[in-house]
Each structure stands twice: as structure tokens, then as C-alpha cells.
N, C-alpha and C positions, 0 to 999 in steps of 0.2 A: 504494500500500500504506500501512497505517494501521499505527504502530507506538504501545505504550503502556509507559511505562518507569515502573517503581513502585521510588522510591528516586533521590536526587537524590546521593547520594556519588562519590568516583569513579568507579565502575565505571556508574551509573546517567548520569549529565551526558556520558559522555563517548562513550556507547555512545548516547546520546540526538543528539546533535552527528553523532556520525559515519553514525547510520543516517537521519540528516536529510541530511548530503551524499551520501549514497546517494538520493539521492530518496524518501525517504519521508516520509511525513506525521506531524511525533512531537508525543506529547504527553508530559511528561513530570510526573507527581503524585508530590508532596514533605508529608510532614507538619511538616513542622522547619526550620532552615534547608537552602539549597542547600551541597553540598561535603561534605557528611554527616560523622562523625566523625574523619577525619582534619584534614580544614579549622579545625571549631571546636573540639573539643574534643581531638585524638588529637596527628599529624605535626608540625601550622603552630605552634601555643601554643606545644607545646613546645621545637620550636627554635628560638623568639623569643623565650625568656626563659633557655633552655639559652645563646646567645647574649648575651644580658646579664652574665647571668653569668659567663660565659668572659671577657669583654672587662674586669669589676670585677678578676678572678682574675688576668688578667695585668696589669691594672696596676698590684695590690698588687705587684706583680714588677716594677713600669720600673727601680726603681732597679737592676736588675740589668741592663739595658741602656742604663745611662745618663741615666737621664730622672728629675729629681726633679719628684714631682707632689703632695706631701705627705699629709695622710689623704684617702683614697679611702672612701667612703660610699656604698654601696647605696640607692637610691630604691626601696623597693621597690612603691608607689602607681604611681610614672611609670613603672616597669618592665611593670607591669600593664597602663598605660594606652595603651603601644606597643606590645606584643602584641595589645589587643583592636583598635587602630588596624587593626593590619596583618590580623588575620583580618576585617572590617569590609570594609578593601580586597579583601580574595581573595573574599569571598563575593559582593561588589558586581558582581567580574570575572567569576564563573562564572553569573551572573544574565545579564548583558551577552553573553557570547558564547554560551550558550540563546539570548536575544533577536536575536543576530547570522545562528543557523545558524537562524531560521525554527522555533522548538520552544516548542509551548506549554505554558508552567507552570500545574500547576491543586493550588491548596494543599489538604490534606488528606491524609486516611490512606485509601489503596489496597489494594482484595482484589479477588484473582483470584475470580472469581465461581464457584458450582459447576459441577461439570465437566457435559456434554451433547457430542451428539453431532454437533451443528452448529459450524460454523461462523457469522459473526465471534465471537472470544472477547468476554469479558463483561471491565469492572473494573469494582466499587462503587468510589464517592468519598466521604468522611464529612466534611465539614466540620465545621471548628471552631463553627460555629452547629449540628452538627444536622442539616442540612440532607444529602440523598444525592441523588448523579448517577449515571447510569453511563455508560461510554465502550465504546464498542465498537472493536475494532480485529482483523485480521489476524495481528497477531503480538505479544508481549508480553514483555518483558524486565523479569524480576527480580532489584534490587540492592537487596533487603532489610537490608543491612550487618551489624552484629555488636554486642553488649553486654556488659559487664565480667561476670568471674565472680566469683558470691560462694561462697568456700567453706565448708564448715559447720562453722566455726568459733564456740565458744559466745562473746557477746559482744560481734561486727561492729554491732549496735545500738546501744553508745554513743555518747553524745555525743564528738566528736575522730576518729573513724575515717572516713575517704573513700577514695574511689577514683581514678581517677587524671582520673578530670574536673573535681573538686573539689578537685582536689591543683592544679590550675591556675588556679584562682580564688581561693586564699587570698587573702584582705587583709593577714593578716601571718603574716612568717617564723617558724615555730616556733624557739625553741629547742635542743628535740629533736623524732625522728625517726626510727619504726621502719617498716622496709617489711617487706610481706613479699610474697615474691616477686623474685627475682637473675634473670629473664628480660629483654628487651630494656625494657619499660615500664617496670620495676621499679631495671634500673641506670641507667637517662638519666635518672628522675626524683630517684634517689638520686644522681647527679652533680650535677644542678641545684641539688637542697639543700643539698648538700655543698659547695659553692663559694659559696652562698650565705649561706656560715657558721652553718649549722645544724650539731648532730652527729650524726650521723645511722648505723645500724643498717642489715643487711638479712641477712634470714633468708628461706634458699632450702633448698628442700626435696631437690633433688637434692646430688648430690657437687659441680656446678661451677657456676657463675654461668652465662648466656645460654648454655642448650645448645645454637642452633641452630651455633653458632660452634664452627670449629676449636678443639680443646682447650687446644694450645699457647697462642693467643692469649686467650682466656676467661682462663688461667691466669695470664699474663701482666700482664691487667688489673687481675686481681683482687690483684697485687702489689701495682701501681701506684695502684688506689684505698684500699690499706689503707693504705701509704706518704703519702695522703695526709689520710687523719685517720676511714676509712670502718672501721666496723668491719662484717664479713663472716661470718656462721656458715652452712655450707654443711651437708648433711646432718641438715639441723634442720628441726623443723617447729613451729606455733604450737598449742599445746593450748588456749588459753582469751584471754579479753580481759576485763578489771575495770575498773570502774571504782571509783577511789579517791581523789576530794576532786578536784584540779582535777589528776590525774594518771591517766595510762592504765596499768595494770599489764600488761605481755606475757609470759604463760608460755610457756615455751619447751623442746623437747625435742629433744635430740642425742643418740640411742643409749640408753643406760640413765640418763643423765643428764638433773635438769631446772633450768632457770634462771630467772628472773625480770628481764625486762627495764623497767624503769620511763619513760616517753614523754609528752612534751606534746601528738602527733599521731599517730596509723596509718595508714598508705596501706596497701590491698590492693592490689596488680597483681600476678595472678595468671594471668594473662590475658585473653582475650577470644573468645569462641563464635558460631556464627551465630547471628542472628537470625531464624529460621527459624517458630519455635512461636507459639502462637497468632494464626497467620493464615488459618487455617481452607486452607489449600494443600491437604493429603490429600482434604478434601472437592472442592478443583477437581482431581484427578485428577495432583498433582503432589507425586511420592512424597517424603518427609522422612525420613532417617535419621540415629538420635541429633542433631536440633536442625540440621540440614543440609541442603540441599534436594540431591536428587542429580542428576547433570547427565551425559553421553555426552561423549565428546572431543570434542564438537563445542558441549558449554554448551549443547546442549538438555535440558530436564527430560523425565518420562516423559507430560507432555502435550505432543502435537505442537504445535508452534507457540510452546508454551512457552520461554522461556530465560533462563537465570541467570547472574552472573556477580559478581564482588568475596567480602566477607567471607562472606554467606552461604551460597557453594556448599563455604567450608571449606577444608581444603587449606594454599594459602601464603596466608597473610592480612595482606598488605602493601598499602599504597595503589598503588605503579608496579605489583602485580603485577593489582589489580584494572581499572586504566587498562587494561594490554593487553589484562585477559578482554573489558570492555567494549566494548571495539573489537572483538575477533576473533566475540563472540556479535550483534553489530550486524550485522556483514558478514553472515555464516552466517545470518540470519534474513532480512536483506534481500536478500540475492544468491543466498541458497541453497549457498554455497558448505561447503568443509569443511575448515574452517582451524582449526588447533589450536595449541595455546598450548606456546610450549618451555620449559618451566621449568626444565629444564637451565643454563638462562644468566638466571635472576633472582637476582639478588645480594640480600645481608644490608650494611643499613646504618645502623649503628648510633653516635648523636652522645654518646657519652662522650667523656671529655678523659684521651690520646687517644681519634682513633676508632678504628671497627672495621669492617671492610665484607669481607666473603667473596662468591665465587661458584661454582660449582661445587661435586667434592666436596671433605671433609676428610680430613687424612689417617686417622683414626679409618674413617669410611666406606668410601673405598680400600681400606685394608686387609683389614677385614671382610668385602667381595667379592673377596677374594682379586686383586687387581691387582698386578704388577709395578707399581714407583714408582719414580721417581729426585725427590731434592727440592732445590730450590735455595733461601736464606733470604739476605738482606742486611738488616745494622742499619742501623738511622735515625744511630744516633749517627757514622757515617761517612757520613753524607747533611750533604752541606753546605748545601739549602734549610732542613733540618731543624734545623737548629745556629743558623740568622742567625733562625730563628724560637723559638728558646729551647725547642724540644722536641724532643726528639734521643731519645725514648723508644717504642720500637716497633721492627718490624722488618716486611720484606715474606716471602712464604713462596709459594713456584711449587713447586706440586705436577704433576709430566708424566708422562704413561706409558711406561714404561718399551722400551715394545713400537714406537714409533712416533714418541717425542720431542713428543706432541700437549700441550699444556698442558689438563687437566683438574681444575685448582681453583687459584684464588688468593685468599690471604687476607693482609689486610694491618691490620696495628695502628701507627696513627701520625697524625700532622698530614694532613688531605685526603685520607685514604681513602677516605671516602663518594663523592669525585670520584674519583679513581684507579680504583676499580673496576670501571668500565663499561669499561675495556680488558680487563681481565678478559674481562666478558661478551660482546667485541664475539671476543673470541679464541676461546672457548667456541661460539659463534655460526657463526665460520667456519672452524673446525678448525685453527685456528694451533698453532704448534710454538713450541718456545722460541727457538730462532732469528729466525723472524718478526718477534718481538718484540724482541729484542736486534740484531737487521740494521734495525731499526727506529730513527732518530736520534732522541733524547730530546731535550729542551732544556735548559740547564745557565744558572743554579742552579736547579733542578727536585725537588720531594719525589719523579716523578715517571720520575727516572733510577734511585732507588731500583728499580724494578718492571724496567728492563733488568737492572740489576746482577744481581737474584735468580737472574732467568734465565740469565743468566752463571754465576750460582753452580751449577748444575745441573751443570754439567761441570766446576768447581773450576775457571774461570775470571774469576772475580769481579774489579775491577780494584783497587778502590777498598778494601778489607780484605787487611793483610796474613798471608799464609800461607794463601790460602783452604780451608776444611774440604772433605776428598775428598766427592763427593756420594751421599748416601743411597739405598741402592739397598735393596729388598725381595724 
């Protein structure tokens, strides 16, 4: 079987790899680099220079554990210059294990050809000369990926505004610093500047920062980043963008009120949409809706043979969550099987200082479907990993069903939660209770015994708080 994958990003290299170990013959056509948007421009950047900056940020802070290191200086050239190192290396890797699993790379831009009623399917190849191929094959996997949204906003045409790919290529630190946009792009980027000693703004248009996230903790953060020099306006939106001498003007509206915020730089992140539209798909017989390609539980499109999977089928538009489509639309095309994707247990992780990482649902959510709840919470600042690590600021939060004692959401704000979290999902996964977890021996000094404690706290048996709060029941 001949398999043809258009889009080399997660969901495309990995569903490329895997339906090569399935025995199939893959070719896999890439217009841009391999590792698509997370790689070079989205995930890896950013938490290679979100990381720099963390590591500047606390050691403006050694003297507080003892360490005198005198002034501490931002590189921000060499900062640049390890990050591109290390996407350079990841992209080199995901070239190298294509070449390992037997999968041929063919550069250029890839269309599904128009639809007919034979079989093998059709791709055009366009090369950057000009030049077109086509490929024939059995079955074809689409990871067309996703592109920034621009909203219509009057102004985004200035000189100083970018988006958040360009927000990672600056040569130098603004300044100042307005985002707009308090979703996940929009607060790690605004973390990153913010620690970077810019001053930096973010105006979001809903009530709370990052809605995918429990509210408690969204709320939480949004202490913790103002606490730390961020200023926040939530239920506000951008009515215009000026441009004024070597200065960006941001009008700005909160209810009946309107402000003027004055900027060296604008970041839109606002999000990101499939990239779906103009690739002539409806004409191959593989339906689009609102910029989407649509897919069956099984990631096939409404052309047989067809299938999709990562940012452009829409949905969760995460890199792990495209990894797994990739995989599960590989198998199902190559095996024929009919395997579908649990999203129930794909976590949120999110690299602010602290993080943030949930799975399951929220309590907000919960509630709204009317659930019996019981909830367990333990602070960081009685976590003794969390204290030798100078951040004691967060708490964990075990949301269980009331009916059954099954653990259905955990959300966690603090040091290593983006690692901590996948007990979450592995519990979600296989119906664990809060018991499970807490008959479960942690390791001690651990951020890590935090997440038994919580669980303990669901029954007011927490060890490590005293007086613990009876537990919340709905």
C-alpha cells in the first residue's frame, strides 16, 4: 500500500513514521521546513527562550538563596542564537528518523487532486522551481496545520505589530508591550517579555485570561502575573491601532469606557484556525467546514481513502494532541482499523511562571452538566519541593465524582505541572479513584506528593495542612 502525507508537522511526520512501520510505502510532501509550526515557529522557540528567561529571572533572585552573582545581564542575541541552535537540532532529528523509518520526502506544496471515481488517489507536487509531479497512492493523509488569526482590527498594518512568529524573532527587546489576546499564546508570550524586563500589557477580550483552564486557577495566575509587574485588562477589546512617530497608539474599550494605551510593539495572539482554505479540497471531494476539513471518529474525510488529522481537522489544537490523531489516522488507513482518539485525557499545558496544566473536566464544566463533585485542593506553599525551589505559589485541585470517588479533572498551578499532569491523564485513562492515587507512594521531596495530598484533601484528610477544609461537595 502506497500512503501520501501532505504536511510534514506533527500530526503529518508522525502518522508518516508510523504508517511506514505498518508496512506501507510513505511519501511524505513538505512545503517549508519539517516539524511544521510547533517545531519552528509555535511549542520548541518558545520554551527555549521562555527558559532563558526563567533561569535570568531567578537568578536576579540567588541572593535570596544565598548565592551572590552580582548584575545578571540578558544576552538577548545569544538567547536567540540557542533557540535557533536547538530548533536547527529538532528539525535535523525529524528529517533523520523520516530517513530512518524508510519515508520519502518530496519538497513542495501538495493538493489533493480533483475528486473521480477511481481509484489510486491523485497529489499534484508544485515545486519551488515551477516544476509539477504527481504521486499516486492508495490512501492519503492530510496535516495541512493551522495559521495565526488576524482580527479586523483597523491598523494591524503598521509598522511594530506581529504575530507570535515574529514575536520570536525579534533582534531586540522592546521596551514596551501590548498583547492582545490572554489565551495560552498570548500569556507565555507575555510571560516571556515580562521576565525579560519589558513592560508589558495584555488585553483579552473575555472576563478571564486562558479560558481553556479551570477558572480558579486562570484567576489565580492572573494575580500572580499582575503581582508581578503584568498589567491585565480582561473584558476589553482593541478598537483601533495608530501609528504615531516611533510609537504604536492602542485604543482600547472596556464597557462604556475607552483608553489609550501607548506601545513600542503589538503582538496579536488571538489564536490560530485550520488551514484548510484555499487548497482546492471541496473540488477533491473533501468537505470543508468554516476553514476545517471534516473528519468521522475514525479521521476519515468525506473522500474514502481520505484522512486528516492535527490543527486542520480543528477541535483540540495542540501539538501531543495532533501526535496521537497522527498515529490513530495512520493505523485506520493502513490496517483498516477503527480507532479513535480519547480526548477525555489530553491535558492543557501551559509554561507560565508558575505553570499551568489541567486534564479533564473543570469545575465550571462539572457543574454545568449537573455532576455530583467532591473536590480536594492542597497549596504549594506546604509542599516542601516547592519551598527548596523558591516557589511555593500554586496549589493542586482533584476534582472526583461524587457518585463513585473516580477522579475526573485535575488541575494544577505551580512548579512542574506540565510534568505532573500526565498522572492526571494516565488516571482519567484508566478510571482511577482518588484512592488509587493516594495508596499510590509519592516520593519525598517531591512537587509531586502535592497531587496525593489533594487527593487526601477530598475527604479532609490532607496531612501536611493544618485543620484541613471539610470537602466540597455539590
Amino acid at each position: 500500500m502506497r500512503v501520501v502525507v501532505i504536511g510534514g508537522g506533527p500530526a503529518g511526520y508522525v502518522g508518516a513514521i508510523r504508517a511506514s512501520q505498518l508496512g506501507a510505502e510513505v511519501v511524505l510532501v513538505e512545503r517549508r521546513a519539517l516539524g511544521g509550526t510547533c517545531l519552528n515557529e509555535g511549542c520548541v522557540p518558545t520554551k527555549a527562550l521562555l527558559h532563558t528567561v526563567g533561569l535570568f529571572s531567578q537568578m536576579r533572585r540567588a541572593a535570596d538563596l544565598g548565592i551572590d552573582v552580582g548584575e545578571v545581564k540578558l544576552d538577548w542575541a545569544r538567547a536567540q542564537a540557542r533557540k535557533e541552535a536547538i530548533v536547527k537540532r529538532l528539525v535535523a532529528g525529524v528529517g533523520m528518523l523520516l530517513r530512518k523509518a524508510g519515508v520519502q520526502v518530496v519538497r513542495g506544496n501538495g493538493r489533493l487532486a480533483a475528486s473521480q471515481l477511481v481509484t489510486p488517489l491523485r497529489v499534484t507536487v508544485k515545486t519551488e522551481d515551477g516544476s509539477e509531479t504527481e504521486l499516486k497512492a492508495e490512501k492519503v493523509l492530510l496535516a495541512l496545520g493551522s495559521r495565526a488569526i488576524v482580527p479586523p482590527i483597523p491598523g494591524l498594518d503598521n509598522p511594530g505589530v506581529m504575530y507570535s512568529a515574529e514575536a520570536l524573532e525579534v533582534s531586540e527587546l522592546p521596551r514596551r508591550l501590548v498583547v492582545i489576546g490572554g489565551g495560552v499564546i498570548g500569556i507565555e508570550l507575555a510571560t516571556m517579555f515580562a521576565k525579560a524586563g519589558c513592560d508589558v500589557v495584555v488585553v483579552e477580550m473575555l472576563h478571564d485570561i486562558l479560558p481553556p483552564v479551570d477558572t480558579e486557577l486562570s484567576r489565580s495566575l492572573r494575580q500572580l502575573l499582575t503581582r508581578s509587574g503584568v498589567r491585565v485588562y480582561t473584558g476589553s477589546r482593541v478598537v483601533s491601532v495608530e501609528r504615531r512617530g516611533d510609537e504604536l497608539v492602542v485604543r482600547i474599550r472596556t464597557e462604556d469606557k475607552e483608553e489609550e494605551l501607548t506601545t513600542d510593539r503589538l503582538l496579536v495572539a488571538v489564536g490560530r484556525r485550520p488551514d484548510a482554505e484555499g487548497q482546492g479540497l471541496e473540488e477533491a471531494g473533501v468537505r470543508v467546514d468554516r476553514g476545517k476539513i471534516v473528519v468521522d471518529d475514525y479521521l476519515e474525510t468525506s473522500r474514502p481513502g481520505v484522512f486528516a488529522a492535527g490543527d486542520v481537522i480543528g477541535g483540540v489544537m495542540l501539538a501531543h494532541v495532533a501526535f496521537h490523531e497522527g498515529i490513530v489516522a495512520a493505523e485506520n488507513a493502513v490496517l483498516g482499523k477503527n480507532r479513535r482518539v480519547d480526548y477525555k485525557t489530553v491535558p492543557n499545558a501551559i509554561y507560565t511562571d508558575p505553570e499551568v496544566a489541567g486534564v479533564g473536566l473543570t469545575e465550571k464544566q462539572a457543574r454545568t452538566m449537573g455532576l455530583s463533585i467532591r473536590i480536594g485542593r492542597f497549596p504549594l506553599a506546604a509542599n516542601a519541593k516547592a519551598l527548596i525551589e523558591n516557589n511555593g505559589n500554586g496549589f493542586v485541585k482533584v476534582i472526583t465524582s461524587e457518585l463513585d470517588g473516580k477522579v475526573i479533572g485535575l488541575h494544577i498551578l505551580g512548579p512542574r505541572a506540565t510534568d505532573m499532569i500526565s498522572e492526571g491523564g494516565l488516571a482519567l485513562q484508566m478510571g482511577a479513584s482518588v484512592e488509587d492515587i493516594y495508596a499510590t507512594v509519592h516520593p519525598h521531596p517531591t512537587i509531586s506528593e502535592a497531587l496525593a495530598e489533594a487527593c487526601l484533601a477530598v475527604d479532609s484528610r490532607a496531612i501536611h495542612i493544618p485543620n484541613p477544609p471539610k470537602p466540597v461537595r455539590d
